[in-house]
C-alpha positions as CSV (number, residue, x, y, z in Angstrom):
1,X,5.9,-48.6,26.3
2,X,4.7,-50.4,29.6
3,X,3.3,-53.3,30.5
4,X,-0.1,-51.2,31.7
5,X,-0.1,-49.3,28.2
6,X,-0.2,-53.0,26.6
7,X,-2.6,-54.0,28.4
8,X,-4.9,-51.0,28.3
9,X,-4.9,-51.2,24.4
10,X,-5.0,-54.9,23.8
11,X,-8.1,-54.7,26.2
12,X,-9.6,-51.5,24.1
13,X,-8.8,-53.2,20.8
14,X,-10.6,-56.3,21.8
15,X,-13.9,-54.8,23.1
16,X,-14.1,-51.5,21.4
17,X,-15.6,-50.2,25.1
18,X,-13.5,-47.9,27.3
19,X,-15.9,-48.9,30.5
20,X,-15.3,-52.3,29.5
21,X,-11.8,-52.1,28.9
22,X,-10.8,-49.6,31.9
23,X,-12.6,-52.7,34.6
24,X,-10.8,-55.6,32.6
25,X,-7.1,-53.6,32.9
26,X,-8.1,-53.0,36.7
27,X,-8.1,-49.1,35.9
28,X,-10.3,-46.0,35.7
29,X,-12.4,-44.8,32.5
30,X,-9.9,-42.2,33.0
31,X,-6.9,-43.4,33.9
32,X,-7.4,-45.8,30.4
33,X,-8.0,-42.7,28.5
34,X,-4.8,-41.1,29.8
35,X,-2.6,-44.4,29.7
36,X,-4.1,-44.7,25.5
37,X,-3.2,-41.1,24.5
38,X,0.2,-41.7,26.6
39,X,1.3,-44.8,24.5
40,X,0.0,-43.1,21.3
41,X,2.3,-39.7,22.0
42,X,5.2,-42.5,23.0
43,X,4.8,-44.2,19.6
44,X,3.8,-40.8,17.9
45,X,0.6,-42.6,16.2
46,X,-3.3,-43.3,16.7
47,X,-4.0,-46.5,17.7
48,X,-7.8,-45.7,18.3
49,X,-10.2,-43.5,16.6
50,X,-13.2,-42.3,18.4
51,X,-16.3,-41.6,16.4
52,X,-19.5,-40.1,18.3
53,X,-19.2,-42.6,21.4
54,X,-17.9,-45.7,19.3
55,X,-14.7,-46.8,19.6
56,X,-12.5,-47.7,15.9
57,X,-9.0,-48.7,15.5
58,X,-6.8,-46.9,12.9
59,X,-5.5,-49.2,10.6
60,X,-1.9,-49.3,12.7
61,X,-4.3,-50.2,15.5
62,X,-5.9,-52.8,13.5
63,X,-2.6,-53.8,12.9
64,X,-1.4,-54.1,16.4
65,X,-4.4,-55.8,17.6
């Protein structure tokens, strides 16, 4: 786990918004995406659930918040 992957999910798990989240970490939409699904295969968990276009934390992403 990197500095950037903190970042990138402490961001997410505060506004629930990727857009949001992706311009407050200084990245991409995409590179977010990629740098949330990296930390989650690194930890071998989900942090974040997506549901129809709205963001959730798993309860270890609750956790973690």
């Amino acid at each position: 786990m990197d500095f950037k992957q903190t970042i990138a999910f402490v961001n997410l798990a505060n506004t629930l918004d990727y857009q949001y989240a992706a311009k407050k970490s200084g990245i991409t939409f995409d590179e977010l995406v990629h740098t949330i699904k990296a930390l989650e295969e690194e930890l071998n968990i989900k942090l974040i659930r997506p549901e129809g276009g709205v963001v959730e934390l798993t309860e270890i992403g609750a956790f973690y918040r």
